[in-house]
N, C-alpha and C positions, 0 to 999 in steps of 0.2 A: 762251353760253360765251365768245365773242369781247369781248364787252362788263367780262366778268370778269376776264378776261387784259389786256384794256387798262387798265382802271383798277390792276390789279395790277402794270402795269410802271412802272417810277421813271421820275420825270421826265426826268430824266438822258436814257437810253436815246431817249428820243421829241425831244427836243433835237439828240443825237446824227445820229438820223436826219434831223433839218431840216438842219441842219449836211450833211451828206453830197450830201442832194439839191440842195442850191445847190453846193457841188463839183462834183458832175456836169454840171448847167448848164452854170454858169461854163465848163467843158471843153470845149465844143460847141462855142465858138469861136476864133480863134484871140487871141492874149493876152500882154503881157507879163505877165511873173513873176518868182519869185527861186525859186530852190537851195531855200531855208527854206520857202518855201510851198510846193514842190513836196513835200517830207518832211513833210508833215504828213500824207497818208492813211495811206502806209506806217508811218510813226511810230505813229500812231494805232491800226492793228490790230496791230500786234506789241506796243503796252504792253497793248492790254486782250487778246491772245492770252496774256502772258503772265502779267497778273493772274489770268486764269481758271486756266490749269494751275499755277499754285503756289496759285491757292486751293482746288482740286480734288484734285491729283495729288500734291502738295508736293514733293519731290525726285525721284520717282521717276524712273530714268533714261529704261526704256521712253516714259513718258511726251511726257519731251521729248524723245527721238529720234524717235517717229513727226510731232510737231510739227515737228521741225526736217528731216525730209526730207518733211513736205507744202512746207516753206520752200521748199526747195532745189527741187523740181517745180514751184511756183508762179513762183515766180523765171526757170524758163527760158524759162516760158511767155509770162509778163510783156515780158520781153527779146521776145520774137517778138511780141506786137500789137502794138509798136510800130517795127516792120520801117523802114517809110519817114518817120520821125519828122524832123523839120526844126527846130531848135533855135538857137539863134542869140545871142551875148551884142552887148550894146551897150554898149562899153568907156566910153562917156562918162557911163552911169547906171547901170553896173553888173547890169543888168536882162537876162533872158530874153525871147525871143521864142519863146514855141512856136506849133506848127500845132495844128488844131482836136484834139479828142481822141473822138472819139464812142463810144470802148469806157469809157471810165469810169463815168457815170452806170448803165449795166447794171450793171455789176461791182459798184460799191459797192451797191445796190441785192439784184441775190443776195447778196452778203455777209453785208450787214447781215440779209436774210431768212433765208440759213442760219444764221448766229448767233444768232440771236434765239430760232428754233427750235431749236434745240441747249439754250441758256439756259431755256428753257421746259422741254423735255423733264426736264432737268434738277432746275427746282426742283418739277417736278409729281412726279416720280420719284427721290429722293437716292440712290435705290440702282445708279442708272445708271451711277454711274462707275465700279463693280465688274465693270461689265461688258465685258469685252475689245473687244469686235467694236465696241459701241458705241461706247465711248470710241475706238477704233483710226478710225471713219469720223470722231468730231467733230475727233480730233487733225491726222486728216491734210488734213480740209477748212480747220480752222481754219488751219492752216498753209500749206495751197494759198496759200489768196484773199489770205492776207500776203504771202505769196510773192508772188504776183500785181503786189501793189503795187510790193512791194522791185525785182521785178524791170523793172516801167514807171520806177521812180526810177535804175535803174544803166541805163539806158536813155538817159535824158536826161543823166544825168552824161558817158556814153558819148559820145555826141550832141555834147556840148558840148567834150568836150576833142576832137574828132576836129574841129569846128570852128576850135578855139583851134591846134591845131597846122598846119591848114590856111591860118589864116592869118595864121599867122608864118613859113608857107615862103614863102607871096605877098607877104609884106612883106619877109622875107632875099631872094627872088628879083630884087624890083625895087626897088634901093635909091636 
């Protein structure tokens, strides 16, 4: 059966997941960056979060409001693992400095695996998205683990103007 389901899933998708897992790596350590790389997980699962429910759901409102407050939960959460985050721009290269990240590669990781399985579920079953409860855990997961992201990304944004204001008082203080 697994052997069925893997050759049944598009390339894409397994691509996707090699992509991911060198993200998380890469996170382990600590790293300059940019703003633009940092938006690419988050980016990433809110456009295929929201391919799937307008290719499932199409307008429905419930739809996207259970999606849109797994966001808003995922998001607080996100903002909280990265509590002691250390961030830092380097004004001569325009570059980020962040500290290591070890909750990413997990995260992406379930993600992609409750995604995946939801996607399955799905096309093994079409009639699943009739179904309330069902659809109500994929929405609100799939919206979590976005969330999740969005809220690691206004994390570092956070991060960084709380730096940048920091140290323009250090520089107005001592002129």
């Amino acid at each position: 059966m697994l052997q069925h389901l893997a050759s049944q899933t598009p390339i894409w998708v397994w691509l996707l997941l090699a992509f991911l897992i060198t993200r998380g790596i890469a996170a382990m350590k600590p790293a300059e960056t940019s703003l633009q790389k940092l938006a690419i997980v988050p980016a990433l699962f809110a456009v295929w979060g929201a391919w799937s429910i307008s290719h499932r759901f199409g307008a429905s409102l419930i739809a996207w409001s259970e999606w849109l407050a797994g966001i808003a939960t995922g998001a607080a959460l996100g903002w909280l693992l990265l509590n002691r985050l250390k961030l830092t721009l380097d004004r001569s290269t325009g570059k980020l400095w962040r500290s290591a990240d070890f909750s990413l590669l997990p995260l992406l990781l379930v993600t992609f695996l409750v995604k995946y399985g939801f996607e399955v579920a799905f096309a093994v079953s079409p009639s699943l998205p009739a179904n309330a409860g069902f659809s109500a855990a994929y929405l609100l997961l799939s919206g979590g683990f976005t969330g999740l992201f969005i809220g690691k990304y206004c994390r570092y944004l956070a991060s960084l103007r709380r730096g940048a204001e920091s140290a323009e008082r250090s520089a107005s203080a001592h002129p």
